[in-house]
PAVOKE-655523 format. One record per residue: residue in one letter; x, y, z of N, C-alpha, C in turn. Coordinates in steps of 0.1 Angstrom, whole numbers, padded with zeros to 4 digits, always signed. Layout:
aXYZXYZXYZ;...
***
This chain:
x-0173-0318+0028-0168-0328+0037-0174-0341+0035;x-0166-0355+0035-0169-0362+0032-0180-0374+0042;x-0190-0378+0038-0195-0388+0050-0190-0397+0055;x-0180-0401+0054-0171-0412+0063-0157-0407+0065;x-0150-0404+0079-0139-0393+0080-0130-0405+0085;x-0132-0421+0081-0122-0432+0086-0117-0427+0071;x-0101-0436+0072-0094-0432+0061-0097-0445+0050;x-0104-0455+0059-0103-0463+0045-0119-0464+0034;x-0126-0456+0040-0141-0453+0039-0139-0442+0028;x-0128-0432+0036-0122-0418+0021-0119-0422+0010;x-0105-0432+0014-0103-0437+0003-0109-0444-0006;x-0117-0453-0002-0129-0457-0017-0135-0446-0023;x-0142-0437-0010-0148-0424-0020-0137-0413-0032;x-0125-0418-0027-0114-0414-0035-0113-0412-0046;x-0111-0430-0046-0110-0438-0061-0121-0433-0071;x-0132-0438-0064-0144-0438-0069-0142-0426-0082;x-0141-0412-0070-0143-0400-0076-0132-0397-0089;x-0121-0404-0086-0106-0398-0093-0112-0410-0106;x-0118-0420-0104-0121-0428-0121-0129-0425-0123;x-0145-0419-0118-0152-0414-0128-0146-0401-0136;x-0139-0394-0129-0131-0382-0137-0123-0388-0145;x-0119-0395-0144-0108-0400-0159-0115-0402-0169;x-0131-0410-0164-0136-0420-0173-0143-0407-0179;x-0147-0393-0175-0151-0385-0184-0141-0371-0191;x-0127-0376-0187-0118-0371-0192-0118-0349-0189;x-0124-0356-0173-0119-0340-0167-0108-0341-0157;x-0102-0354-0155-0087-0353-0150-0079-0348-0155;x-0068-0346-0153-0055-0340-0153-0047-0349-0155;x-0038-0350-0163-0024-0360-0162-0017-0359-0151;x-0010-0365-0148+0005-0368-0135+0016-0358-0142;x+0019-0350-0138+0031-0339-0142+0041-0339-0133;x+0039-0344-0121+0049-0339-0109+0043-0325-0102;x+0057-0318-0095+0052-0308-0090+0051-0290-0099;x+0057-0290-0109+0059-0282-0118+0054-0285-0128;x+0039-0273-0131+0030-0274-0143+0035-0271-0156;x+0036-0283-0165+0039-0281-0179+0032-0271-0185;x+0037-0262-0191+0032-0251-0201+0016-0255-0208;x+0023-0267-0214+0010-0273-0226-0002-0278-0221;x+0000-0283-0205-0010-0288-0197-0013-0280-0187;x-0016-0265-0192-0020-0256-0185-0037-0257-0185;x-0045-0254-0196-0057-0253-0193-0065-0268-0186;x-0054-0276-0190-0059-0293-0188-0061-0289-0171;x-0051-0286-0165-0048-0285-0151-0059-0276-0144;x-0058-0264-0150-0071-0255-0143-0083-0257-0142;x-0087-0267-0154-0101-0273-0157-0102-0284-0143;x-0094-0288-0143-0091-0305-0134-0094-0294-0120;x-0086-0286-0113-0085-0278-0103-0101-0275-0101;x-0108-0269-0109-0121-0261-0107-0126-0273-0107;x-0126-0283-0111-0139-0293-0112-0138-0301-0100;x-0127-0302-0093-0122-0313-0081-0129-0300-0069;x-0130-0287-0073-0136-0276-0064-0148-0278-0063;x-0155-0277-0071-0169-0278-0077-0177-0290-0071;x-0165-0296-0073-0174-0313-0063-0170-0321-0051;x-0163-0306-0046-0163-0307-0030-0147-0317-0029;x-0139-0317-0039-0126-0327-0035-0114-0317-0037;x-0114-0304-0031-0101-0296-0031-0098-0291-0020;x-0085-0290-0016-0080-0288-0006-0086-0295+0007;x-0083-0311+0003-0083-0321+0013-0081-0316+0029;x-0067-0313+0034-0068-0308+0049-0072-0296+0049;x-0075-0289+0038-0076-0269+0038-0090-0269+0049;x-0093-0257+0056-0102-0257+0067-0116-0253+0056;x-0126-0257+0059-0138-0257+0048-0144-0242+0049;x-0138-0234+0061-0140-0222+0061-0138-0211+0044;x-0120-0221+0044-0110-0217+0029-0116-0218+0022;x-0129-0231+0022-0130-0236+0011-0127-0252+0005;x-0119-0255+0018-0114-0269+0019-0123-0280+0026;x-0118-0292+0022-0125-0302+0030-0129-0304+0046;x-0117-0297+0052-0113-0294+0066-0115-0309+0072;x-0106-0318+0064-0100-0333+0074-0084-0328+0074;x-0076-0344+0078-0066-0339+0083-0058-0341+0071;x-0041-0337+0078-0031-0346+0066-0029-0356+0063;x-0040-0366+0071-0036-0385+0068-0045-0384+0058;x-0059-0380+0049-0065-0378+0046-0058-0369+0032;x-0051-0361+0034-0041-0356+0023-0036-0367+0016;x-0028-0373+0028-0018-0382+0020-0023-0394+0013;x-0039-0396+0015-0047-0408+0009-0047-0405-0005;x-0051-0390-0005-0056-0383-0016-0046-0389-0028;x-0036-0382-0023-0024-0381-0032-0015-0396-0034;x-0022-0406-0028-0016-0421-0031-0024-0423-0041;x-0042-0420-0040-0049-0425-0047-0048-0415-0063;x-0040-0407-0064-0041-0401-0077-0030-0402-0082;x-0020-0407-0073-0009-0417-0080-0012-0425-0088;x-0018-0436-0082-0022-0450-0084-0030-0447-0097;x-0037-0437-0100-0049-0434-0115-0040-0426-0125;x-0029-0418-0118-0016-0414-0125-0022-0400-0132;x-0029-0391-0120-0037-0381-0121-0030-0368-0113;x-0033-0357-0116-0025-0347-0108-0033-0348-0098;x-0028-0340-0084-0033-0342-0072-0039-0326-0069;x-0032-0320-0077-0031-0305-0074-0027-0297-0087;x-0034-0282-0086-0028-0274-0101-0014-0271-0100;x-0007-0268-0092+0004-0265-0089+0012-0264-0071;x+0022-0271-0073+0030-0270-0060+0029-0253-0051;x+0034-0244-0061+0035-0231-0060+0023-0225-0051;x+0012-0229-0056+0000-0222-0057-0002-0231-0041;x-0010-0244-0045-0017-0252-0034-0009-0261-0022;x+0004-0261-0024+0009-0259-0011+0018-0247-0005;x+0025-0245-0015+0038-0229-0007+0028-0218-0008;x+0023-0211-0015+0014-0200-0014+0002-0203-0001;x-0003-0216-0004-0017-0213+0006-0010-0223+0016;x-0001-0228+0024+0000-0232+0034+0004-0219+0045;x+0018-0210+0037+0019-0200+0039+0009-0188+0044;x+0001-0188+0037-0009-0176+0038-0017-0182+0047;x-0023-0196+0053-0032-0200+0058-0023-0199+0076;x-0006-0199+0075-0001-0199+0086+0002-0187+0090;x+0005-0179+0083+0011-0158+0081+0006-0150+0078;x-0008-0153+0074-0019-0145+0067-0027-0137+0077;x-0032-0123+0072-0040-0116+0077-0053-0125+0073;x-0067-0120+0081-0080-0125+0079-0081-0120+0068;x-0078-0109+0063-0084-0102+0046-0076-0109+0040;x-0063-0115+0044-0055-0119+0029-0055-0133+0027;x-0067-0143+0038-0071-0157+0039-0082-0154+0032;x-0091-0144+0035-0102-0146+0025-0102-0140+0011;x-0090-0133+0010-0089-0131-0008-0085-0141-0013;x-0075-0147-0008-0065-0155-0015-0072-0168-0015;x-0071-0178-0006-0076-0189+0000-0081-0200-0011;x-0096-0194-0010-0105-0203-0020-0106-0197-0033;x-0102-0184-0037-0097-0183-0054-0086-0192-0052;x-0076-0194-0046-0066-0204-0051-0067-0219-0052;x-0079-0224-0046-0084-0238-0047-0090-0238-0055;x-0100-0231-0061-0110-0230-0076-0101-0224-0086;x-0085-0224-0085-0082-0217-0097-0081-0203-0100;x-0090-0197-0096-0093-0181-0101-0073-0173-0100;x-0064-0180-0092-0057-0176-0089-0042-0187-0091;x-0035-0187-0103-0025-0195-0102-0013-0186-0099;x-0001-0194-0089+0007-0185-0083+0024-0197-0087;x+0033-0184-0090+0044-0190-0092+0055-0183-0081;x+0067-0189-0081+0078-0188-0065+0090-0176-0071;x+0085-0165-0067+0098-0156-0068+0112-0154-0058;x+0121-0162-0055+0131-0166-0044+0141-0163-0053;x+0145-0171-0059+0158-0173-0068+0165-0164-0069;x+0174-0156-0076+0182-0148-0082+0192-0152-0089;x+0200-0146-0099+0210-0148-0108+0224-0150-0093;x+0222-0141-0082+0235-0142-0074+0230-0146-0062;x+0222-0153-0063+0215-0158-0048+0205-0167-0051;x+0209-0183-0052+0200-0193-0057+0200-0199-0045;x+0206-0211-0043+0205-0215-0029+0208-0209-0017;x+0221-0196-0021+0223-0190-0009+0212-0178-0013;x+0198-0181-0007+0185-0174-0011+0190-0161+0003;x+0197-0163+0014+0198-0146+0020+0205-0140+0016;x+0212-0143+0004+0220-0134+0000+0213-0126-0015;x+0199-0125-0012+0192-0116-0024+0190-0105-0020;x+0191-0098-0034+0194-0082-0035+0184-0072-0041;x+0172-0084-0047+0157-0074-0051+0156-0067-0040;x+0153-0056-0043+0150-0047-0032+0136-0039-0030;x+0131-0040-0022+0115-0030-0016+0115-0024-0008;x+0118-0009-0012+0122+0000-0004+0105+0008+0003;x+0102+0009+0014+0093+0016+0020+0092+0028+0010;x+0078+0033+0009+0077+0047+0006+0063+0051+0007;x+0060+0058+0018+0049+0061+0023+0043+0049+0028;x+0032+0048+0020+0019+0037+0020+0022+0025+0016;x+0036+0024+0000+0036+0012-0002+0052+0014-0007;x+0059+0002-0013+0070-0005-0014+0076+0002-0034;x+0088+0004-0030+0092+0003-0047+0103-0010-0048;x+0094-0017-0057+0104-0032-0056+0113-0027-0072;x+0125-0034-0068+0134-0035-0084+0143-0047-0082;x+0147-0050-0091+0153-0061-0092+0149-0073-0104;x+0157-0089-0096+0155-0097-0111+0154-0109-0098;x+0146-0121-0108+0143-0133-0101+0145-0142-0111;x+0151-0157-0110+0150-0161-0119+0146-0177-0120;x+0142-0187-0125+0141-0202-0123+0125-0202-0116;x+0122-0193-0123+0104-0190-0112+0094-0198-0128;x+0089-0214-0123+0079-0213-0127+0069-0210-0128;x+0060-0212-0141+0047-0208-0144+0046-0192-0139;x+0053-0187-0142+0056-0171-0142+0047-0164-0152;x+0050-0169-0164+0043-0167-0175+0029-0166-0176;x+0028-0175-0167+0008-0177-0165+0004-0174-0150;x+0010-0173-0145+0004-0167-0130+0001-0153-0131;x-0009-0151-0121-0015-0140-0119-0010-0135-0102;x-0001-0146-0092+0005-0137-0085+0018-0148-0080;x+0025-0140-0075+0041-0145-0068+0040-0144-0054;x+0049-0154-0049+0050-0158-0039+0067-0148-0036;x+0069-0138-0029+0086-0128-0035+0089-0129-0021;x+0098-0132-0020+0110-0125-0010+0119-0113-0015;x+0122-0104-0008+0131-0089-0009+0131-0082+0001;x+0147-0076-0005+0154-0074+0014+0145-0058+0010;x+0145-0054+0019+0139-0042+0026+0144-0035+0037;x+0153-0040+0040+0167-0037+0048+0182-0037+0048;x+0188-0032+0041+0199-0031+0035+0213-0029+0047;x+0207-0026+0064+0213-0023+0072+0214-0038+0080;x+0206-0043+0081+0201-0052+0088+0212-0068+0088;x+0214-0074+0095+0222-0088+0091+0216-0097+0078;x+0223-0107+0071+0220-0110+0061+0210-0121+0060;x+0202-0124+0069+0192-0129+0072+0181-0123+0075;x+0184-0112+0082+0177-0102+0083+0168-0096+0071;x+0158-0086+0077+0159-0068+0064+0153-0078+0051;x+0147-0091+0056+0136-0095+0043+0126-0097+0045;x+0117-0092+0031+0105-0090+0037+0096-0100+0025;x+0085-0105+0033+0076-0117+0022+0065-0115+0018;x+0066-0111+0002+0051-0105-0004+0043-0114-0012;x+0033-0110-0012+0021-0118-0020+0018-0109-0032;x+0028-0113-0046+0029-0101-0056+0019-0103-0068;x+0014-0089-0066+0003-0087-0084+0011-0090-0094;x+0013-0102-0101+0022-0103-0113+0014-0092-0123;x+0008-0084-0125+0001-0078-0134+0007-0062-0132;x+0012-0061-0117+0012-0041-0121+0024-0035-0126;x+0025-0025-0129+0033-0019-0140+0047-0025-0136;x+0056-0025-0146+0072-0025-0139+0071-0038-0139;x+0062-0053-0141+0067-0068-0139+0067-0069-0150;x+0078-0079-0156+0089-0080-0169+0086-0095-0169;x+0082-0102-0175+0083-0119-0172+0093-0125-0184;x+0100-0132-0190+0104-0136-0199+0113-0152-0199;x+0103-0161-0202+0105-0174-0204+0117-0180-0210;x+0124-0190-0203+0140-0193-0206+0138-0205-0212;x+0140-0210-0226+0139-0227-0228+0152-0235-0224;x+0143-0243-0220+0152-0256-0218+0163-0256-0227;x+0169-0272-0223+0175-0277-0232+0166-0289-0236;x+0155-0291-0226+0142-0307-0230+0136-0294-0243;x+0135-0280-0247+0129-0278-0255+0116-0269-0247;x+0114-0274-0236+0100-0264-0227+0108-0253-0224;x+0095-0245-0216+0096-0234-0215+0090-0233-0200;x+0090-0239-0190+0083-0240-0179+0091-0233-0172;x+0104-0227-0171+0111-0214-0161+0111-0203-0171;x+0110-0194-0158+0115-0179-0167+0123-0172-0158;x+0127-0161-0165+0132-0145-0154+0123-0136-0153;x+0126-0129-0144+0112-0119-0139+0121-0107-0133;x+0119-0099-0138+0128-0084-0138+0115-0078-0128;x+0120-0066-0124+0110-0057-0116+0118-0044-0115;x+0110-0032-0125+0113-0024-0125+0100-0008-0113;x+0109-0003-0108+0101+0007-0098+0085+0000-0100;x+0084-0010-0093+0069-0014-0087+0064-0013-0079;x+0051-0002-0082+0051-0001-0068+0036-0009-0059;x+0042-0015-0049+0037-0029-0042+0027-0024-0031;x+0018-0023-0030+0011-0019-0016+0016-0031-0005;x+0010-0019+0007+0013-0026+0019+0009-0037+0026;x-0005-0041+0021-0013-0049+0025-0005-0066+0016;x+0003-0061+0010+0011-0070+0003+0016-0080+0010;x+0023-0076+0022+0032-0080+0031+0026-0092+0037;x+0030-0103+0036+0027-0116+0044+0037-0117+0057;x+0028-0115+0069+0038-0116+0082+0044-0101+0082;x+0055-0102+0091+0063-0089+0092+0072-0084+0081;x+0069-0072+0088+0080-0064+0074+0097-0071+0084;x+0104-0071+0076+0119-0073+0074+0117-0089+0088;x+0104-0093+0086+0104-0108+0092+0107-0118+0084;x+0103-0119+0068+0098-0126+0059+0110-0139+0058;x+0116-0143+0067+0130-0148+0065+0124-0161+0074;x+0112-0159+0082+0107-0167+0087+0099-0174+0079;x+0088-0165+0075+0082-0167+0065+0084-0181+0053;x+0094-0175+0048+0106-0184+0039+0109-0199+0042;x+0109-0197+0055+0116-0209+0055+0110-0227+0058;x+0094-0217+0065+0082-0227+0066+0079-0232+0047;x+0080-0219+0039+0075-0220+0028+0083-0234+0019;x+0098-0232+0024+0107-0240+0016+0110-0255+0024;x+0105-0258+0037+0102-0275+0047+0089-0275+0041;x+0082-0268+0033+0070-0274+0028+0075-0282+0012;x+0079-0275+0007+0086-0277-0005+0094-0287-0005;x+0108-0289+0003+0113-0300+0002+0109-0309+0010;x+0101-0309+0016+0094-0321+0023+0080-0325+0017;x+0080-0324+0006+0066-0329-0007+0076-0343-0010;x+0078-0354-0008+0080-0365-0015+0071-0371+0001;x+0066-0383-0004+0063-0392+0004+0052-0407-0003;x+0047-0412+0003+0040-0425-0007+0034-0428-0018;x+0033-0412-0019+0023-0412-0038+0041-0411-0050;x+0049-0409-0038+0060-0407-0049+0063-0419-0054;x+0062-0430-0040+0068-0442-0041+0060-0454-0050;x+0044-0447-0054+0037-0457-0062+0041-0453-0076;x+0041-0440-0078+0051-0436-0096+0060-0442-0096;x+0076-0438-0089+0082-0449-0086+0081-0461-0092;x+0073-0470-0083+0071-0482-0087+0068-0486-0098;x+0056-0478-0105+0048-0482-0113+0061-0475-0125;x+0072-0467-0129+0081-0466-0138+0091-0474-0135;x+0095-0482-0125+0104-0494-0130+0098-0503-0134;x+0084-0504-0132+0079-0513-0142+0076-0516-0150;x+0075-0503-0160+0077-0494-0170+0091-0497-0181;x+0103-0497-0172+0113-0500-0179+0115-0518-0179;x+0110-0523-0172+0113-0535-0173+0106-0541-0187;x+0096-0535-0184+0088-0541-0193+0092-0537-0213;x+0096-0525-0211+0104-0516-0221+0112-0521-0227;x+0126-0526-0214+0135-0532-0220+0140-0547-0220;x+0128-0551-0220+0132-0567-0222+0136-0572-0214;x+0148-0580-0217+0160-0587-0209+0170-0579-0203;x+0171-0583-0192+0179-0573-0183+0188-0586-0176;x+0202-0579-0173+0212-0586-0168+0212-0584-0150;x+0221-0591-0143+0218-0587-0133+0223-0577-0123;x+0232-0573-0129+0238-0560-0126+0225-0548-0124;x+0217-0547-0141+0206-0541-0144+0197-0538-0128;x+0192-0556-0128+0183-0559-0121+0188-0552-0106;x+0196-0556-0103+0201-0547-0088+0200-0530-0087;x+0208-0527-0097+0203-0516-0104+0188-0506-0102;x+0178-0518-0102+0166-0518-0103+0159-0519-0089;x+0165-0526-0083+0162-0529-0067+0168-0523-0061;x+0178-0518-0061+0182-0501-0053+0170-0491-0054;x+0169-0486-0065+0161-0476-0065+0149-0477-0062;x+0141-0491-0064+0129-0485-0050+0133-0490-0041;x+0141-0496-0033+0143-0496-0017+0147-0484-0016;x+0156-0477-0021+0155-0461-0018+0144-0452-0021;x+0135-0453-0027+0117-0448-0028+0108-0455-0015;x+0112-0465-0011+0102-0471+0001+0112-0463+0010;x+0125-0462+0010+0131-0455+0028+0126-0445+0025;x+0125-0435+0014+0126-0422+0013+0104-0419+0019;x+0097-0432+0013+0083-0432+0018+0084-0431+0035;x+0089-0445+0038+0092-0447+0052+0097-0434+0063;x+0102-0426+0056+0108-0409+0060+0096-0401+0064;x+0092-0403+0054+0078-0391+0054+0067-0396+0062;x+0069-0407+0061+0053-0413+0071+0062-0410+0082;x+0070-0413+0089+0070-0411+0103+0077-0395+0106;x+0078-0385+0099+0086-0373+0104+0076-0367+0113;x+0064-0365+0111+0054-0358+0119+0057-0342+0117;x+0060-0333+0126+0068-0322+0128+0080-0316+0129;x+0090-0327+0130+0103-0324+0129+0107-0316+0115;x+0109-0305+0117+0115-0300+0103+0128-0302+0102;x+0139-0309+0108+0149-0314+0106+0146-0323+0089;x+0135-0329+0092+0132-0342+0082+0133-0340+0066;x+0129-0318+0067+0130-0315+0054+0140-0316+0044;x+0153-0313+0050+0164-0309+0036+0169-0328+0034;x+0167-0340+0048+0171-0350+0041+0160-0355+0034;x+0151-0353+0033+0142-0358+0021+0143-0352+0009;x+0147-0337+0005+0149-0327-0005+0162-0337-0011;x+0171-0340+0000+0180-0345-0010+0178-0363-0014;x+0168-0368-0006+0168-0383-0012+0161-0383-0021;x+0151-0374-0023+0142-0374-0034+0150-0366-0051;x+0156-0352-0048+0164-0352-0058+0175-0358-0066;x+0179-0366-0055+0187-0376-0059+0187-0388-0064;x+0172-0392-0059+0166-0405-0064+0163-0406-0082;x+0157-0392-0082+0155-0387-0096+0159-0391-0107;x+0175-0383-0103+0186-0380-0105+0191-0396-0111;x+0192-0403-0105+0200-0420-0108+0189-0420-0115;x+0174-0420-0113+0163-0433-0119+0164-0430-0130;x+0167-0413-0136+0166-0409-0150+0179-0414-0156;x+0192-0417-0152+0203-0424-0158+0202-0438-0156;x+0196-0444-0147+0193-0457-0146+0187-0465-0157;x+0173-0453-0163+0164-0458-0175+0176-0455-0189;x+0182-0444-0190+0188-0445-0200+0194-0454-0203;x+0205-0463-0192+0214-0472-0193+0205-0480-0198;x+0194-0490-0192+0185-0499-0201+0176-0497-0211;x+0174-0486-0217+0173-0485-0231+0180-0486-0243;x+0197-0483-0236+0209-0480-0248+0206-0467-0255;x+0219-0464-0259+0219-0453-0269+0212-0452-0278;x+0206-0461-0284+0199-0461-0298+0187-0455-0298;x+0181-0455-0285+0165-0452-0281+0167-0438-0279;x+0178-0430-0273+0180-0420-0266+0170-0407-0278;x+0166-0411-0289+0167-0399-0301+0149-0399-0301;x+0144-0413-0297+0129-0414-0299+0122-0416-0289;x+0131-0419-0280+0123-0423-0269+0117-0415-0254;x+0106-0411-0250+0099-0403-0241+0111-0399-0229;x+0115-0411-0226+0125-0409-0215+0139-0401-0216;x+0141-0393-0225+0151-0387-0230+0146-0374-0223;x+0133-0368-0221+0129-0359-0214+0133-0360-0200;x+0127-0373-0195+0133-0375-0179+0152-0374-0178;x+0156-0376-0187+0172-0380-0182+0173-0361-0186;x+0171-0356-0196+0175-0341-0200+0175-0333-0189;x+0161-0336-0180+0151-0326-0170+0158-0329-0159;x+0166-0346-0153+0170-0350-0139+0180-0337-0131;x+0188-0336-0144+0198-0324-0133+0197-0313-0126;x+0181-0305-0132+0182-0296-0126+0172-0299-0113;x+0167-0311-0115+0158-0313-0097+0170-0312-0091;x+0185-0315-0091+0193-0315-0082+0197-0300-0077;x+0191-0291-0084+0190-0275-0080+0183-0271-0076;x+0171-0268-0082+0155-0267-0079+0153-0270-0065;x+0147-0259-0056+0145-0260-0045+0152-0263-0034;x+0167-0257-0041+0179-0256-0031+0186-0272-0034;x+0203-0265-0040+0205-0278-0043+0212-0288-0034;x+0213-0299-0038+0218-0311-0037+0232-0310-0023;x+0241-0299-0031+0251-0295-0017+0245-0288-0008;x+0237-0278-0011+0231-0271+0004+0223-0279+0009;x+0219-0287+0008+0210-0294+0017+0223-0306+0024;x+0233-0310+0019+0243-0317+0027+0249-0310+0036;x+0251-0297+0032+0255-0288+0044+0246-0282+0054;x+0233-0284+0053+0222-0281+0064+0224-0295+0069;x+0224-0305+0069+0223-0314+0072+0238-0322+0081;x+0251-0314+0077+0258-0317+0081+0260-0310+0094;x+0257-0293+0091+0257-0283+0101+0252-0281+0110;x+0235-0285+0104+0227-0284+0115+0216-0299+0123;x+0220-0300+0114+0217-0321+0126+0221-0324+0127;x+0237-0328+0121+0247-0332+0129+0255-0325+0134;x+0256-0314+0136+0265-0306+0145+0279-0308+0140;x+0282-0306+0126+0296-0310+0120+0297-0291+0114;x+0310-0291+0118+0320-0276+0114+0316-0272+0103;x+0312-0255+0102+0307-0246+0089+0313-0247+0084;x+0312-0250+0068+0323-0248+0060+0327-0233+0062;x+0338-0235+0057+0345-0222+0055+0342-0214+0046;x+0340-0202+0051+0333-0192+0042+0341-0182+0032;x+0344-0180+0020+0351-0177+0011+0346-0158+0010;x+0356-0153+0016+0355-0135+0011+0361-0128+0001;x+0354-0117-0004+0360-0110-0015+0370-0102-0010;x+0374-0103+0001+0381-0088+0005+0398-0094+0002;
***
């Protein structure tokens, strides 16, 4: 815990800490929220050393292992590792959806296994939700964990689950109730990616990475102590896990942001003014989308329109930069990665139309779509 718990007293201790780590090259690059393959050991090293010297898990309770201040104190964190252009964290998966989760649903035994191996690293964790027939519409998944005796036979397939490959556990949803309504009959486990029956197998891009995979599960069998929360509750579980997830943009987004149109300006020279407007859209839509997050407090309404201003913001900035580079750069230039990679943020974490239809259905109170049957 830090000696001064004002936030502008933290923040200098912030800086301080986040440039002598650069200056001795145990930082971490800025990756976003999904850990690149190749900056895997870079990240874990960065994770254990920010542990080690007392700067991990900012609001985590210091019981976990965390600093135990608040979230204004988070959010300093993560401006000021913006601003150095440093990761904030080893993984989204791990250090917020796994342990926000487990710190809110968690048994005492499964806060003190999990907890502080997951802030020192000992433990990186990737998001088993997805499926081939159930991506956004995530209740309509069909992995299954059937009771048997003492513990669970899970089977099935998961897929778009990063750092699978390198995790040592998952974050799973599976119905467990096959009787139950379709929201129902799911249950939320904290999975050994290690025991017999898990199949992991990495899907490349088209950027050429390898950062998603599929994940098969053949008769595994899952102990009971597995279970986060209630058996065939885990639908609650879920859903905290995923207003955590789409509600991760806020002021550290808006200083990247800033600091990459700066980036192109400076890139591409002369800009017309079409360009230039162009250019001023997209961060007044990064300051509203900051302006969002600073004031939402607890409303989880706040999550899916932020999931979609931030996906979306992406989405244009990576076609925005293309347009002022021209075609000619498109073959050599870094940013060919950002424009390759933009479309699938518009999926990733529930896409782009489900979140207009949470938003249309359920905060504005506008008519279900119409639901399309096989019969």
């Amino acid at each position: 815990m830090r000696s001064d718990h004002r936030l502008d007293g933290f923040r200098d201790e912030a800086a301080l800490f986040i440039a002598q780590a650069v200056a001795s090259g145990d930082a971490c690059p800025s990756y976003g929220a999904i850990l690149p393959p190749d900056l895997h050991m870079k990240a874990m090293h960065w994770q254990r050393f920010c542990f080690d010297n007392g700067w991990a898990g900012v609001h985590w309770p210091s019981e976990c292992g965390g600093m135990g201040l608040t979230p204004e104190h988070n959010v300093v964190w993560h401006e000021e590792c913006a601003t150095a252009e440093v990761s904030p964290y080893l993984n989204l998966q791990g250090l917020v959806l796994a342990g926000e989760a487990i710190m809110r649903s968690g048994t005492e035994d499964q806060r003190e296994r999990f907890l502080r191996s997951t802030l020192r690293n000992d433990i990186l964790w990737c998001q088993l939700f997805s499926e081939p027939g159930a991506g956004s519409d995530l209740a309509g998944l069909q992995s299954s964990a059937i009771l048997d005796g003492d513990h669970f036979v899970l089977n099935g397939q998961k897929v778009w689950s990063s750092n699978a490959q390198l995790a040592q556990f998952g974050i799973l949803m599976a119905r467990t109730d096959f009787e139950q309504p379709k929201h129902k009959g799911i249950t939320f486990f904290l999975l050994d990616m290690t025991l017999d029956g898990v199949e992991v197998r990495p899907i490349k891009q088209m950027t050429g990475e390898r950062e998603f995979c599929e994940v098969f599960f053949s008769d595994v069998i899952v102990p009971s102590d597995a279970v986060l929360g209630d058996v065939n509750g885990g639908w609650g579980v879920a859903m905290a896990v995923l207003q955590d997830e789409r509600g991760g943009a806020g002021a550290s987004g808006v200083i990247s942001l800033r600091r990459r149109l700066e980036d192109m300006i400076r890139d591409t020279g002369d800009i017309n003014p079409v360009q230039i407007d162009g250019l001023i859209e997209i961060l007044n839509r990064g300051r509203a989308l900051q302006t969002l997050m600073e004031r939402r407090g607890d409303d989880s309404r706040i999550a899916p329109i932020a999931k979609l201003m931030n996906s979306e913001l992406g989405y244009d900035e990576a076609q925005l930069d293309a347009s002022l580079r021209g075609a000619h750069s498109m073959l050599t230039n870094p940013s060919i990665q950002a424009l390759l990679y933009s479309p699938g943020m518009r999926i990733a974490g529930g896409s782009s139309e489900i979140q207009r239809n949470i938003i249309g259905e359920r905060i504005l109170g506008l008519p279900r779509e119409p639901q399309v049957t096989s019969d």
